[in-house]
C-alpha positions as CSV (number, residue, x, y, z in Angstrom):
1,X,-5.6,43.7,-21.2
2,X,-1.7,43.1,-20.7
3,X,-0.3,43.3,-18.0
4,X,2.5,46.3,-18.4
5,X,5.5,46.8,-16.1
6,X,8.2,49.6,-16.6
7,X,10.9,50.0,-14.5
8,X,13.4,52.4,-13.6
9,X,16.5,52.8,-15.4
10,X,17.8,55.5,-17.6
11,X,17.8,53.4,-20.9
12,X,14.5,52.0,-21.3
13,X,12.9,48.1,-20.4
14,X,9.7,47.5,-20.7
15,X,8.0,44.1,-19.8
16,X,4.4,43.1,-21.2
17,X,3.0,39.7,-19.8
18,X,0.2,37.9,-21.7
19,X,-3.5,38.4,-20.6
20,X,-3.7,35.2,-18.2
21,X,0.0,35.2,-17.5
22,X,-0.4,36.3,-14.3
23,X,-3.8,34.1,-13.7
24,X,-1.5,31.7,-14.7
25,X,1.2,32.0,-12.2
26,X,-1.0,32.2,-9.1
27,X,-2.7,29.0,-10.5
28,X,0.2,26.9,-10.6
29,X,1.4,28.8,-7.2
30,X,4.8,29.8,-8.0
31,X,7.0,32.6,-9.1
32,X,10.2,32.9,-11.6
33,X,13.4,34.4,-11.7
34,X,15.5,34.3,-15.2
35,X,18.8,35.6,-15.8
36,X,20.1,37.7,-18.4
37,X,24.5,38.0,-18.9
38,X,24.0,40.5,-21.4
39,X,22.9,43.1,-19.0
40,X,23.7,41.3,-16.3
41,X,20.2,41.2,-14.3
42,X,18.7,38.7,-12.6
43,X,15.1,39.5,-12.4
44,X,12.1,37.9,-9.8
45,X,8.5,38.0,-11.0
46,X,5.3,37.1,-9.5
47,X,2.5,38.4,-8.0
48,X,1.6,41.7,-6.3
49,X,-0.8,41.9,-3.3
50,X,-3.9,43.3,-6.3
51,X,-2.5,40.4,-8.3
52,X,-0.9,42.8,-11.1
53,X,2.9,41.5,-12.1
54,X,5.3,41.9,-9.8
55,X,9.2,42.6,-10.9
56,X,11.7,42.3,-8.8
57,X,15.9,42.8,-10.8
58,X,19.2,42.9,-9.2
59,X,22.5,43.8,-10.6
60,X,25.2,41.0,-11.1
61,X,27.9,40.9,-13.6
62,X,27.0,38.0,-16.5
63,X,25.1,36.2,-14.4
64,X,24.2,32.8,-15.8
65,X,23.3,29.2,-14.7
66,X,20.4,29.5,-12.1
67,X,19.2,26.6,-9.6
68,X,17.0,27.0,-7.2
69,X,16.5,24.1,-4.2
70,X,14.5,24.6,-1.2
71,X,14.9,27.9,0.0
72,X,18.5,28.4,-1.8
73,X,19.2,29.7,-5.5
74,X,22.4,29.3,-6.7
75,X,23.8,31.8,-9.6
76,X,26.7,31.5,-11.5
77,X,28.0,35.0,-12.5
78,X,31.2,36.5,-14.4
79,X,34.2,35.1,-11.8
80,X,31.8,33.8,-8.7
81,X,29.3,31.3,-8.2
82,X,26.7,32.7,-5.6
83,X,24.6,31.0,-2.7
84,X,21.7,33.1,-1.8
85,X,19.4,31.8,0.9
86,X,15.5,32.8,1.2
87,X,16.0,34.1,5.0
88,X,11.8,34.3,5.7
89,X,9.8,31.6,7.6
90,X,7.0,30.4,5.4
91,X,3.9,32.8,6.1
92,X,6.4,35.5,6.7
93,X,6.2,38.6,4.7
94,X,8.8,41.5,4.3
95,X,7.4,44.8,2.7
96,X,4.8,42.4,0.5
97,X,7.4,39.8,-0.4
98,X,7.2,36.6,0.7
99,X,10.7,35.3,-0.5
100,X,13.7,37.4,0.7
101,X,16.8,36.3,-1.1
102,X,20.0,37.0,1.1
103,X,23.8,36.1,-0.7
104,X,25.3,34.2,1.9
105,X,28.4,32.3,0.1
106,X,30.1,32.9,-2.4
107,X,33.1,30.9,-4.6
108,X,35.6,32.6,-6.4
109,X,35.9,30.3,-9.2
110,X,37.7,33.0,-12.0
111,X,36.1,33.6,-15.2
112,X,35.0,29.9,-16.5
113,X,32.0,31.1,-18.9
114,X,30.0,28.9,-16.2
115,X,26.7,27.9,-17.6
116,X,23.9,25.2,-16.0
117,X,24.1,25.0,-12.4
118,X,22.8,22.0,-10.1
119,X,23.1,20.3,-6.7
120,X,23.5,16.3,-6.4
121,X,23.6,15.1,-3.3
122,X,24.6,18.6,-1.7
123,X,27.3,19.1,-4.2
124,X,27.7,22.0,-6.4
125,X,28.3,20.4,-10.2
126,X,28.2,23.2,-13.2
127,X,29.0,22.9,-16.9
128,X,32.7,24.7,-16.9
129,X,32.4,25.9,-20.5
130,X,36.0,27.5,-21.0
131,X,37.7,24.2,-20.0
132,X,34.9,21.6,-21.7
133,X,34.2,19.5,-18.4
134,X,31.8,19.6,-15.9
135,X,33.6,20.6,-12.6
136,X,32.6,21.5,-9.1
137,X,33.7,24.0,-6.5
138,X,36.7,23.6,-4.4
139,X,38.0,25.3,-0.7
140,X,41.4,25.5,-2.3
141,X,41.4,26.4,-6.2
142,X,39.3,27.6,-8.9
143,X,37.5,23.8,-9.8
144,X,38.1,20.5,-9.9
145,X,37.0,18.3,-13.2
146,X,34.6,15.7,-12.8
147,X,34.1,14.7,-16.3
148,X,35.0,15.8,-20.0
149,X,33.4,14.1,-23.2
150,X,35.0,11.5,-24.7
151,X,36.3,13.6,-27.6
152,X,38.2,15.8,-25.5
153,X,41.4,15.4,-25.0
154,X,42.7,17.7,-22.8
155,X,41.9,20.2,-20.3
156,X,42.5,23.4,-21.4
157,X,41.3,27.2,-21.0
158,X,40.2,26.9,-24.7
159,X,36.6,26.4,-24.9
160,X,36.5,23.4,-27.7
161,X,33.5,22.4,-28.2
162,X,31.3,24.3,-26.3
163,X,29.9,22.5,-23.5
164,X,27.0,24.1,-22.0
165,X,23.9,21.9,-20.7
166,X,23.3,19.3,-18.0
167,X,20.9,17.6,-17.0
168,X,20.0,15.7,-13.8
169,X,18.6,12.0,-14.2
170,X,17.8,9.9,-11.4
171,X,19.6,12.2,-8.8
172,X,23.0,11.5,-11.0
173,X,24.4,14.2,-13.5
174,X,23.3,12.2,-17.0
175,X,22.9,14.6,-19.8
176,X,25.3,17.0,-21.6
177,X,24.9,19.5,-24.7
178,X,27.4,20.6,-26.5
179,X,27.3,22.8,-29.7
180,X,30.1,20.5,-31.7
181,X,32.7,17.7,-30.9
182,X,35.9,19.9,-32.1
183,X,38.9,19.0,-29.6
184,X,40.6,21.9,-31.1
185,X,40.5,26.0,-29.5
186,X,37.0,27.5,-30.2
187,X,37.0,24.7,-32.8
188,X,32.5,24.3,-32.1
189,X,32.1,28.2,-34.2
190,X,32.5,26.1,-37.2
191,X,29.9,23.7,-36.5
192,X,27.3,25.9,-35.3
193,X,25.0,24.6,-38.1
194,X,24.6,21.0,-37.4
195,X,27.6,20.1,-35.0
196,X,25.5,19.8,-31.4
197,X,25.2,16.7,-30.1
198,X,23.9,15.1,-26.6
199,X,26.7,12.8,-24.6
200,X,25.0,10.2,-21.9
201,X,27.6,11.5,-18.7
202,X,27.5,7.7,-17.5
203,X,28.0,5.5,-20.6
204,X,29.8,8.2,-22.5
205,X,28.3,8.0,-25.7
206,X,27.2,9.9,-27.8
207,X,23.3,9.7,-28.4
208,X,22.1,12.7,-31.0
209,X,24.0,14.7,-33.3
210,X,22.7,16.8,-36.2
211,X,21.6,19.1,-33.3
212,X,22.4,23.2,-34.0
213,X,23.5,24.8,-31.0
214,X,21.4,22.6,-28.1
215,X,20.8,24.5,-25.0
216,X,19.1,23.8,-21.5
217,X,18.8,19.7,-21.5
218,X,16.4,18.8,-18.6
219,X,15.2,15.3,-18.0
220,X,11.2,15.5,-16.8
221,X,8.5,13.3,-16.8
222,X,10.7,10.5,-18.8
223,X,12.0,12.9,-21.7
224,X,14.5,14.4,-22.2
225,X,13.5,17.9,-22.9
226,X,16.3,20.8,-24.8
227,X,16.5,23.8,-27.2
228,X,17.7,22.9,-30.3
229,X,18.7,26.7,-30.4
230,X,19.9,27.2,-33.9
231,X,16.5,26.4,-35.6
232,X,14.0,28.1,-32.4
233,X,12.5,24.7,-31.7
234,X,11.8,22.6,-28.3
235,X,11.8,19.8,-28.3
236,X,12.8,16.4,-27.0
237,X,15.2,13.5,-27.7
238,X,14.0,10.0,-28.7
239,X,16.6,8.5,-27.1
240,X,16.6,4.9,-28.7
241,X,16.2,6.6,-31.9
242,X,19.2,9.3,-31.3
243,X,16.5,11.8,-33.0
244,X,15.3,15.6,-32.2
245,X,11.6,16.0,-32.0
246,X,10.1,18.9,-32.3
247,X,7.2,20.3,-30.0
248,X,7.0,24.1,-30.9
249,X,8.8,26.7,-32.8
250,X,9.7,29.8,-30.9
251,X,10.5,33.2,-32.7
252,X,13.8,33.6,-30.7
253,X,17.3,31.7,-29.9
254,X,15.9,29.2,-26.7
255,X,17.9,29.2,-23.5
256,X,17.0,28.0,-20.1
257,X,14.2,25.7,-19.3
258,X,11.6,25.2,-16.4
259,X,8.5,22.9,-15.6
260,X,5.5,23.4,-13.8
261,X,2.9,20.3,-14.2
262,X,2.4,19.7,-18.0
263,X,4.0,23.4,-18.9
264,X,7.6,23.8,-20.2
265,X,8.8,27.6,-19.4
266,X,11.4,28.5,-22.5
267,X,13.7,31.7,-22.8
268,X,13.9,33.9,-26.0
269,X,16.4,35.8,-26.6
270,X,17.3,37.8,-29.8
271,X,20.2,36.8,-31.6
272,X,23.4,38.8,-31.9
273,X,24.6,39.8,-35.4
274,X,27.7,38.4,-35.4
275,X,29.5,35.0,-36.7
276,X,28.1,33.6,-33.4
277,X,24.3,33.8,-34.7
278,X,24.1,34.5,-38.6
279,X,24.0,31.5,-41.1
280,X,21.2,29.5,-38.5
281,X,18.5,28.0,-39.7
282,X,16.5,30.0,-37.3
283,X,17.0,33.3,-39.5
284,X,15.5,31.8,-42.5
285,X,12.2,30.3,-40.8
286,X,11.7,34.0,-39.1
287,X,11.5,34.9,-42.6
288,X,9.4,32.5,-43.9
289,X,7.0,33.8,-40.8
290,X,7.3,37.0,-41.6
291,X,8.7,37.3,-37.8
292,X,11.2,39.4,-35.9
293,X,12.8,37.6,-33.3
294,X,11.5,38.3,-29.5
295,X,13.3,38.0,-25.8
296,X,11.2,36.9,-22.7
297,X,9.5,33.7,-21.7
298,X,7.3,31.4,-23.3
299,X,5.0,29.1,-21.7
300,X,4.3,25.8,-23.8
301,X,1.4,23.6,-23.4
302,X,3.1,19.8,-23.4
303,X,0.2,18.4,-24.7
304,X,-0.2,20.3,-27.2
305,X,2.4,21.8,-28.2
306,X,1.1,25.4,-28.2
307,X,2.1,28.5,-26.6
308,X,-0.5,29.5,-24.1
309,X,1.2,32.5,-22.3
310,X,4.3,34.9,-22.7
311,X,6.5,37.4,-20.9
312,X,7.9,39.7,-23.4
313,X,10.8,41.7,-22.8
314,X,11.8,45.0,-24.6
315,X,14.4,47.9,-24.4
316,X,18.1,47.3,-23.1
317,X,17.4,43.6,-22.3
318,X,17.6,41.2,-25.7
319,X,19.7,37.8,-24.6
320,X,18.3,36.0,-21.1
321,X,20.3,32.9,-20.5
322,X,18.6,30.6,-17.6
323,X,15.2,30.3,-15.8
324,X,13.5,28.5,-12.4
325,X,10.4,28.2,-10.8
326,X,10.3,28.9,-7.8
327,X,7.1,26.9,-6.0
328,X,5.0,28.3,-3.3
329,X,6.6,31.3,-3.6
330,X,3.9,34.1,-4.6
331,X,6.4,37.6,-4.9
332,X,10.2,37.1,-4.7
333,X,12.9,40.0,-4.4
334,X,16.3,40.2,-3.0
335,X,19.4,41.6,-2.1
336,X,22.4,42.9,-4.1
337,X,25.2,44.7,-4.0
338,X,24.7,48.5,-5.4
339,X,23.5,49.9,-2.1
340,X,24.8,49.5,1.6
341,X,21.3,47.2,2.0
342,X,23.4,44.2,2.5
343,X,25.1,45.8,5.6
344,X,22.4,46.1,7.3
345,X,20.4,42.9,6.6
346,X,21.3,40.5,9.4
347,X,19.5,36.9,10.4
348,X,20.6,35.1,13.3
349,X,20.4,31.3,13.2
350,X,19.2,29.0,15.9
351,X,21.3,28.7,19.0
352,X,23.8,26.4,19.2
353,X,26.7,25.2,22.0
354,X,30.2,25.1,21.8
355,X,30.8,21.5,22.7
């Protein structure tokens, strides 16, 4: 039977996993946390002790990019961009969690529509959306550019093209997505169709267009892996031929995207009805399913192509954004800010000396 998880809240949310879902996750020994702006959750599930599904949600306001690296996760939300820091020893359990996520910095970067999230070299790069560059933190002000495409021409609070994906090649930033390549003030809503493209960060060309709204671009076993969004289908990017190829069609709008071995983890989400969503190609082949669009995880078979397990989500939750893995890690939770928990959750690091 599914595996059924309700929790708490006074508007409904229900969760059903999949049959081996949860066989699966102990399997591949890790858990995953996803975030969702739209009700602005981020939510941990794994494992109980019986091995039912654990889920684990905290509140934080349009919470975003995730990345997860060692024992930190790093969460872009509405103004802020959060470290939180896995505070127990491995083998250490608190209250039958063996992850304990603790926020311990936090940048006030204003509200930059911050999407993907990622460390290089111990340096904090995201995809600054509202400005169309990539841009990292800084001690002193809200960001500092790194890079903008080549079509851009200035940088501006005015969110042209829609810049939204990076991906990490060779321990360098490599891979952008962008949903047009308008140098003009939300200038990308009029290209939603067939306007996305994929920049190469280093050479700054531009390697695939004809994309529809591309999400999530992650570089993984020598492809380049993304959502082209707008038509529900992962895929990857023949990058000498500048072409999209298809692996599976998902009924939903794909964001955020994980591996595990030779498994892709995708996020559905249902799509808004608004000039945002309507006129995509994914509408008409729901249709020609005979298929309602669906929010949760996926988990895709590379090999094949298939879907072989699912987390569904339904009730106040319909858009999730990003999603990790988080390995070794068998039930995750942490701490947030709607209760005085955080006061009284102290670590003390090793000792140290003054000189």
């Amino acid at each position: 039977m599914p595996t059924t998880t309700m929790l708490e809240n006074p508007k409904k949310l229900e969760i059903n996993s999949s049959r081996q879902f949860t066989s699966w996750l102990a399997e591949q020994n890790l858990s995953l946390a996803f975030t969702t702006y739209q009700a602005g959750k981020v939510f941990f599930i794994g494992l109980q002790p019986n091995g039912q599904l654990s889920v684990f949600e905290r509140t934080l306001d349009r919470c975003m990019g995730l990345y997860a690296q060692g024992n930190s996760l790093y969460i872009s939300t509405l103004y802020q961009l959060w470290r939180f820091e896995n505070t127990l020893e491995q083998e250490q359990v608190y209250q039958d969690y063996d992850a304990f996520y603790v926020p311990q910095i936090s940048y006030v970067t204003g509200d930059l529509d911050i999407h993907d999230v990622t460390l290089v070299n111990n340096k904090l790069i995201f995809v600054n959306t509202l400005f169309s560059c990539l841009a990292t933190v800084s001690p002193t002000h809200s960001f500092i550019p790194l890079w903008q495409p080549p079509f851009i021409s200035k940088i501006a609070a005015e969110d042209r093209c829609h810049l939204n994906g990076l991906a990490i090649r060779d321990g360098k930033p490599r891979y952008v997505t962008a949903v047009s390549q308008s140098d003009l003030a939300e200038g990308w809503r009029e290209q939603r169709q067939q306007g996305g493209c994929v920049i190469d960060v280093i050479s700054n060309e531009i390697i695939a267009t004809g994309l529809s709204m591309p999400h999530s671009p992650r570089y993984y076993q020598d492809k380049l892996w993304l959502h082209n969004s707008g038509t529900g289908e992962f895929g990857y990017i023949d990058i000498d031929a500048g072409k999209f190829i298809a692996v599976a069609f998902c009924p939903g709008y794909l964001r955020g995207l994980a591996f595990s071995g030779d498994f892709a983890i995708v996020g559905l989400s249902k799509p808004r009805e608004n000039k945002t969503f309507s006129g995509l190609l994914l509408n008409e082949k729901l249709n020609s399913f005979n298929a309602s669009a669906r929010c949760g995880l996926f988990v895709i078979d590379l090999n094949r192509g298939d879907i072989v397990h699912s987390l569904n989500i339904d009730g106040i939750v319909e858009e999730l954004y990003d999603v990790v893995t988080l390995p070794r890690i068998r039930r995750p939770m942490a701490v947030g800010f709607k209760s005085d928990e955080i006061r009284r959750v102290i670590t003390i690091g090793e000792n140290s000396t003054i000189n």
